[in-house]
Every structure is written in structure tokens, then in C-alpha cells.
N, C-alpha and C positions, 0 to 999 in steps of 0.2 A: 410774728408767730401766727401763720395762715393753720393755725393746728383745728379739727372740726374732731367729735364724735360723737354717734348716734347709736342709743342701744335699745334693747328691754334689758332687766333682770327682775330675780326673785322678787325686789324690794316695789316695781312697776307695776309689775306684771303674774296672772297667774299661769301655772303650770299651762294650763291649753290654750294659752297666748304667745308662751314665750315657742312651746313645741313648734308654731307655724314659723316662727324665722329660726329655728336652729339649721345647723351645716351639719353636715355628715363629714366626718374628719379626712374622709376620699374627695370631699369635694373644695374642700378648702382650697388648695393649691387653686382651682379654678375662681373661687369665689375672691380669693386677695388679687389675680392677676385680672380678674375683670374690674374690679375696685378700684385699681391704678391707674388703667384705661379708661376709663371716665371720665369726659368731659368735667373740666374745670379740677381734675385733681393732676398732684404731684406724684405722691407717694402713698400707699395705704395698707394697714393692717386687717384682718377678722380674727375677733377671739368668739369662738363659740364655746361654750360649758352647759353644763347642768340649768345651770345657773343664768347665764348672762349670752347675750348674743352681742357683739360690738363692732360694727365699723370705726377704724381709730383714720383717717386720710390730713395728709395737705395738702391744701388747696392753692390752687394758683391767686388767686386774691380775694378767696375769705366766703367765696358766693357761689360756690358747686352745691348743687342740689341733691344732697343724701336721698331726700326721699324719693326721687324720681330712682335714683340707683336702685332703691329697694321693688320699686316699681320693675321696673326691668328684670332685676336678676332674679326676684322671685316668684313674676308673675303675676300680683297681685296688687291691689291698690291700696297703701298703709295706712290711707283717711280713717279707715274706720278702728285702727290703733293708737292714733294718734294720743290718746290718755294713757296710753301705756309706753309712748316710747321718751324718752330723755335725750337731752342734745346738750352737747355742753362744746363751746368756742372758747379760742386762744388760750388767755391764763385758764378759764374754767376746767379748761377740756387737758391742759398738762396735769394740773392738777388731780382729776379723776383719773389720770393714768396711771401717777405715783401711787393713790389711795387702792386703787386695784391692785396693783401690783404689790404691794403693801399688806392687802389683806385687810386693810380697812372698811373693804366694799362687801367682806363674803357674810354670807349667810349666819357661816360661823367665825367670828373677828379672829382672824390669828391661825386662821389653817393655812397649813402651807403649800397647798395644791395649787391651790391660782396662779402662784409665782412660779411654776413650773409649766400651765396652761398657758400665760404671757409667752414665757418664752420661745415655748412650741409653738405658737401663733408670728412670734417674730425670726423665728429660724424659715416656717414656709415662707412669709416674705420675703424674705432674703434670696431662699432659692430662688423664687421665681422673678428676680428684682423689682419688686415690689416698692422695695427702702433702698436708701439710699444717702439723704443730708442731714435735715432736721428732723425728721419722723426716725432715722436712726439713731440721732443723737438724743433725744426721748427718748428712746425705746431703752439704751445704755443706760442712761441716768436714771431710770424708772428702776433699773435692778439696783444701781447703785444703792436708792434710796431707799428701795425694798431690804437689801441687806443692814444698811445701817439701824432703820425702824428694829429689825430683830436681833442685832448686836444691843443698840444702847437700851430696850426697853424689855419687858416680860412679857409680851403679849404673846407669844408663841409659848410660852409656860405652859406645862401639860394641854402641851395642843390637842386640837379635836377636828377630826374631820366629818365632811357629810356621810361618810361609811359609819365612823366611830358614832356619830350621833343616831345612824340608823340601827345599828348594834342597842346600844340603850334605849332606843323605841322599843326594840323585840325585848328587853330585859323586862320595861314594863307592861307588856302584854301577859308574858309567860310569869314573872317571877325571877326566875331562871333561867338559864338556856343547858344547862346540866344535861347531857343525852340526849340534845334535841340534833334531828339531822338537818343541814341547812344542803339547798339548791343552789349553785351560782350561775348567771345566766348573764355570758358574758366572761372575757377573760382580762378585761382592762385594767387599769389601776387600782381605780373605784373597789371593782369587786377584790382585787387583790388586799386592800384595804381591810374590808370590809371581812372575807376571813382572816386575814390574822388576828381582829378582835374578835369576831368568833369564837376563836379557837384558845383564844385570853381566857373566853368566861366561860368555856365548858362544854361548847356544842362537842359532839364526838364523830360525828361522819360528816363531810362534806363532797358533795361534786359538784360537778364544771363541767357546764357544756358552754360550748362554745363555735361561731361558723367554719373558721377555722381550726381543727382538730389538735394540731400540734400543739395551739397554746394555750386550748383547755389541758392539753395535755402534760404544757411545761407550769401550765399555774398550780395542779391540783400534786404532780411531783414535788412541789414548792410545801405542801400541806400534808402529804401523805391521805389525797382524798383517790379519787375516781375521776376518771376522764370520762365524759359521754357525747359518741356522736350526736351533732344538732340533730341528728332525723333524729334522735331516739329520747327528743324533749321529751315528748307528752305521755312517753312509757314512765319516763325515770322522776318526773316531777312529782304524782302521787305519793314518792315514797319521803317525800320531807315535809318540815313541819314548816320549814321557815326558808320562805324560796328572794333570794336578794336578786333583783335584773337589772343589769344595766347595760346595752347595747347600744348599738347606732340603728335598728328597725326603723323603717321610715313610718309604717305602721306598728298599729298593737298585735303581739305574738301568742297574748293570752288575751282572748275573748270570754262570757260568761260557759258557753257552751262548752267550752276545755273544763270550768271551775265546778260543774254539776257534776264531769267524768270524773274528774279527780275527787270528790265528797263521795262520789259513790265508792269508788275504789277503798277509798280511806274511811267506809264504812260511816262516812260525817264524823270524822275527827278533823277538829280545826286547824285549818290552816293559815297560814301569814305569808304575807306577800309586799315586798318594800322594794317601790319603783322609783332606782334614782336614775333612769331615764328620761329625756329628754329629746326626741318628741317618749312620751309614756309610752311604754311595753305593752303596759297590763291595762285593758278596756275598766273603766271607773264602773261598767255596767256587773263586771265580778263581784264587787262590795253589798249588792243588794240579796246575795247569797248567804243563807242561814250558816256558819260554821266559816267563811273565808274573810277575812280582814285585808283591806288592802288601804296601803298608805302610800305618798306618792313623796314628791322632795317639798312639794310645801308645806305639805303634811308635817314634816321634820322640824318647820320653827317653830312649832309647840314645844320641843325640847332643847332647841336652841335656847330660849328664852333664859333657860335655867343659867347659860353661859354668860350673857352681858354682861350683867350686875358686877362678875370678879374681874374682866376685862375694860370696865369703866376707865379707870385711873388706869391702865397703861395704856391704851387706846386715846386717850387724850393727850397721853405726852408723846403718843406717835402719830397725831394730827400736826403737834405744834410742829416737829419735823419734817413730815409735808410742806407744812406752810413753807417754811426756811427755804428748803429747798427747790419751791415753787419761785421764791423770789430770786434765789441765785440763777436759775437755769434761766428765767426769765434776762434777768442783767446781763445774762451772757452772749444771747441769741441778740438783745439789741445793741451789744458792744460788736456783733457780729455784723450786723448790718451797714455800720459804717466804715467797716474795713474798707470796700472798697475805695469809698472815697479819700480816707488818710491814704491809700496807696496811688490813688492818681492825682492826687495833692502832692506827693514824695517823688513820682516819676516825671509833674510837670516840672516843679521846679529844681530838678537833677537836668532836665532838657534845658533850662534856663542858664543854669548856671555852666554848662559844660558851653554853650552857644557866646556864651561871655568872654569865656576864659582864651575859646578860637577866636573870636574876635578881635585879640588886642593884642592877642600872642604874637604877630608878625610888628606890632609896633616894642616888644618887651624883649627883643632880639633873643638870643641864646642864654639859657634860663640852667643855671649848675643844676647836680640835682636836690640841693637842699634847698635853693628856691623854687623849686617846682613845687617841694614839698608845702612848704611857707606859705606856697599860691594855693593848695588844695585845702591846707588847713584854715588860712583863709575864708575861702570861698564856704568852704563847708558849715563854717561857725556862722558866717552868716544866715545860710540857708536852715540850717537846724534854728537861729534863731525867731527865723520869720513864722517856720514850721509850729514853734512848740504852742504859738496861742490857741491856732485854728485846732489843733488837733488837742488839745486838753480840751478844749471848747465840745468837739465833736464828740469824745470821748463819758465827756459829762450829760451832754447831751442823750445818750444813750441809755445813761438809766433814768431818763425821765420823758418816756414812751409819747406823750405827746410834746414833745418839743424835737425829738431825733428825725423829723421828717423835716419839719423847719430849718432847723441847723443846717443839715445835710446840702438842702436847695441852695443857701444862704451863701457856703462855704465853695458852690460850684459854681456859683454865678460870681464872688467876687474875683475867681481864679482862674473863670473859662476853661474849667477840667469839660471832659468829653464823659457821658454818660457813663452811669457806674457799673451796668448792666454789661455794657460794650467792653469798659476796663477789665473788667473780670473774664469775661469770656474771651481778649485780648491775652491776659495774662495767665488761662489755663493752655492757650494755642501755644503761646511761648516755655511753657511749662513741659508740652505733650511735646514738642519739636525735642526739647534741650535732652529727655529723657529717652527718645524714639520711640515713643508711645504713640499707635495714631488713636484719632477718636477719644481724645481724653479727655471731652467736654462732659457737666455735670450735668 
């Protein structure tokens, strides 16, 4: 399990940390197809969020250099992050993928966003073949196990998300949100989120603007708000109390110098402004204005907090499923490793015994056909006999990660099988022929 990943999240890292390695969701397809590309890797994932930035890769034997990666694709030198970033290998690193995908990792335990972000993250790889073997068969089991954690346990019980939790920031600012008008800034999920509990606790106007028009336009139809062209931010933002943004802006959209126009406009009737952006929308330099409040997403574990304590106990009984299924997926991949050998273990001595059977055949003259049969059943019982030690051996061998390399050597040198790397890529050549498939190496 050559499995690596390197991330920041919320839990690492603050908001103007994580902002420097986020992706723009245009640039993803580039960033997982140059991630694969990378010396010493196999296969590789990018999840990027609010929240969390992740290279997920396999590695051809365990020692691909992530950070240089990061060096490269971002331009910068990661040393001076280095306290913020997390690395987790083999079992660590399947593990932290089930726990993400799970919802174990989020901000808030039990939103079901992430298991939707995973997957959007393993659809681009896909397109762009990214995946492929083992980094796909992870990726599968990760929903699997994602799904079971919220079948057998209650942790998605009155779920909550980072919008839902930004909603109950603005309740306890205002009170209320009774006749308050909200801005949407952004027409993604998040914000989609984020009005319909708006619109739960009372706000009465909302609009949506958005870079692209039509899906300010198909979100705020959604709401019965207002569509607003992007030029026509900085006219239409004054007129709300409580502006939510969330975009892909590579910069801040709202600087102090927009926050003075808008106080003046709105006569210094205070305003609210909740940035679940990533890199941040809204300059932190707006918060030191008399009448504008601005909060950002890490801002928002002050009210996360409130959630833990009821998700304690099921959160721990969807650890222990992790675990479980960390050690299954595990025993599988190393029961996987010695396939090839049982298969050029079964193909040598199939050559053996068929080399026997012509050899004596001309001393065994003309054979009915129930003795031919007699001679295969034979022959066969033998060789299954010989077969079943080595390969229980191998097979056992496999779930006990330091001994499957031993065995493995052990079982090729007593049998002079030909390298297991060869047999396989032998037997996918024969595989692509028998099928008329060309090029059907892995």
C-alpha cells in the first residue's frame, strides 16, 4: 500500500494559510493531471474545500516527494508551512481517507458535503486518468464506508452544515433574522445552502449575484429572490443587512474602501458579512470599520463547538468502523499482492505436469477415453496436492504485512517461478490478445 497524502485543513491551518494552496475548481482537472505526472507517483487525487486542501497519490515505492510537487505546481517553497501541513502514509493515509470521506475530518462532524466534495474530486480524476488500481479501489471503499458510517450510526442526525452553521452566526448577531435582507455572492452550493436556511428563519428578500448570470439566475428562481449582474455588486450590496460570499476570487472582491461606500449609503446601519471563501473574498482589513462585522469560516468554530458534545457517542462508534474497515481493505490489498505469485506457482506446475504427461504418453500407447480421463484426474490431484501448502502459506502470509514479502521470495526461489511483475504483465498481454483489446497493460 504505496498510498501517501499531504494536506492543510481547518484543524492545521488558519484561514490565510490554507487560502495559499487552495485550487480554483477550473484548475483542478490541471492540478490532479499534473499530480499523476510526477515523478515517483502512480495515481493521484486533489480535494480542495473551504476547508481542506489534499493531495491523495500512489506512489511507485513509498518515496515520491509531495513537497517538491507543491514546490513546483505552486510556485512556492512549502518550508515555511511546514507546521501546518500533515502527511499521513500507507495504513495512516487509507485511513484519513475513509475519516474524510466519512465526515469524521469536517469542521462540523456529520455534514454531508464532503462526501459529495470526495467525490467531485474523484470523478475529475477519473476524467482525466488520473486513477486507476489501488487509488481507485480506495476511493470506492471510502464511499462504501462513508455510506455504512451514516446507515449504522446517527451522526448525520439533524445534520449541519458550514452554511447552516453560518445562518446561526447571523441569528446570533441579530437576534433574529425576521425582515432581514440577505446578499448572496456566489451561486454554488454553499450559498444555495446557506439561503434555504435563511429563508427557514425569516430573512424576506434575497439576491444573487453571481460571474456567471444565468446561475445567479437559476439559484435566486430557486428562492423567488433577485438575480444581479456581477457589475452591479457594489450598487446592490448596500442594500442588505447580511451579505453571505462564497466564490472562487483568486483575490478579495470586498476591500475596506467598498465597506466605508456601503456605511455611507446605508446611512452606518450595520452590516454583516460571513466569508465562507477560500482563498477569503472579503479583505479582514473591512472588520476595523465602525458598523461592519465580518466573519470568516474559522470564525464559525466558535459555533461549531456548540455541535460536538451531541456527536461524541456516534462519532466514536463511526471511528470504530473506520478502524474495521481500515483493517479489511488493508488484508485485501495484501491478499492482492500475492496473486501473482499463486498464479505463476499454478501456471508453472500446469507446464510440469502437462511436459509429464507427453512424455510417457508414447510409452502408454493408445489411452480409451476414460483413461485419459483417470490420467488428468490423476495428474491433477497431485498437483492441487503439492499446490495447497504453498499457497495457504502465501495466502496467510498476507495478512501479516511483515512476513508477505518473505514468503513471497521464499515460494519463488523454491519453485524457480519467473518474476511476478513479468507474470502479470505476461498475463494481461495474454488477456488483451484473447479479448482484441490492444494496449491493455495497467
Amino acid at each position: 500500500m504505496n498510498f501517501i497524502v499531504i494536506g492543510v485543513n481547518h484543524q492545521t491551518a488558519p484561514v490565510e494559510v490554507r487560502e495559499k494552496f487552495a485550487i480554483p475548481e477550473a484548475r483542478l482537472p490541471e492540478a490532479t493531471r499534473s499530480l499523476a505526472t510526477y515523478p515517483g507517483i502512480e495515481e493521484g487525487m486533489v480535494v480542495s474545500t473551504c476547508n481542506r486542501v489534499e493531495l491523495v497519490a500512489r506512489t511507485v515505492n513509498g518515496t515520491a516527494d509531495l513537497h517538491g510537487f507543491v514546490r513546483q505546481f505552486y510556485g512556492f517553497d512549502p518550508a515555511p508551512y511546514r507546521e501546518h501541513l500533515y502527511e499521513y502514509r500507507e495504513r495512516d493515509a487509507v485511513r484519513h481517507v475513509f475519516r474524510v470521506a466519512s465526515s469524521l475530518d469536517s469542521m462540523v462532524v456529520g455534514e454531508p458535503q464532503i462526501l459529495g466534495q470526495v467525490k467531485e474530486a474523484y470523478a475529475t480524476a477519473r476524467a482525466v486518468g488520473a486513477v486507476s488500481s489501488q487509488l481507485d479501489a480506495l476511493l470506492t471503499r471510502a464511499f462504501a464506508v462513508a455510506k455504512r458510517v451514516r446507515t449504522e450510526t446517527a451522526i448525520a442526525t439533524s445534520a449541519v452544515s458550514v452554511a447552516s452553521v453560518a445562518v446561526d452566526l447571523a441569528k446570533k448577531i441579530f437576534g433574529n433574522l425576521q425582515g432581514k435582507t440577505v446578499h448572496l455572492v456566489g451561486a454554488g452550493k454553499m450559498c444555495e445552502l446557506a439561503a434555504r436556511h435563511l429563508l427557514a428563519h425569516g430573512a424576506q428578500k434575497i439576491y444573487v449575484a453571481n460571474r456567471t448570470y444565468e446561475r445567479a439566475l437559476a439559484l435566486a428562481k430557486k428562492f423567488n429572490g433577485e438575480a444581479i449582474p456581477f457589475e452591479q455588486l457594489y450598487e446592490t450590496v448596500p442594500n442588505a443587512d447580511i451579505v453571505i460570499s462564497s466564490t472562487g476570487a483568486p483575490h478579495a472582491i470586498f476591500r475596506k474602501e467598498h465597506g466605508e461606500k456601503f456605511l455611507s449609503r446605508r446611512k452606518n446601519r450595520p452590516m454583516f458579512f460571513i466569508d465562507i471563501a477560500v482563498p477569503r473574498d472579503i479583505d479582514p482589513e473591512m472588520n476595523k470599520l465602525d458598523g461592519i462585522f465580518v466573519y470568516d469560516i474559522d470564525d464559525l468554530s466558535q459555533v461549531v463547538s456548540s455541535h460536538i458534545a451531541d456527536r461524541r457517542v456516534e462519532a466514536d462508534r463511526a471511528e470504530a468502523i473506520v478502524q474495521l474497515e481500515v483493517d479489511k481493505f488493508q488484508s485485501r490489498l495484501q491478499t492482492l499482492d500475492v496473486v501473482p505469485t499463486i498464479v505463476s506457482l499454478q501456471e508453472h506446475l500446469e507446464t510440469v505436469r502437462q511436459a509429464e504427461i507427453d512424455r510417457v504418453r508414447g510409452r502408454m500407447g493408445t489411452l480409451t477415453p476414460e483413461q485419459e480421463l483417470a490420467v488428468e484426474a490423476l495428474t491433477r490431484g497431485i498437483i492441487n496436492k503439492i499446490m495447497h501448502t504453498p499457497i495457504t502459506t502465501l495466502k496467510s502470509a498476507a495478512r501479516e504485512s511483515s512476513e508477505a514479502t518473505t514468503v513471497i521470495d521464499l515460494v519463488r526461489k523454491l519453485f524457480g517461478l519467473r518474476d511476478a511483475g513479468k507474470a502479470a504483465a505476461a498475463a494481461d498481454e495474454a488477456s488483451a490478445v484473447g479479448s482484441g483489446k490492444p494496449g491493455a497493460h495497467n
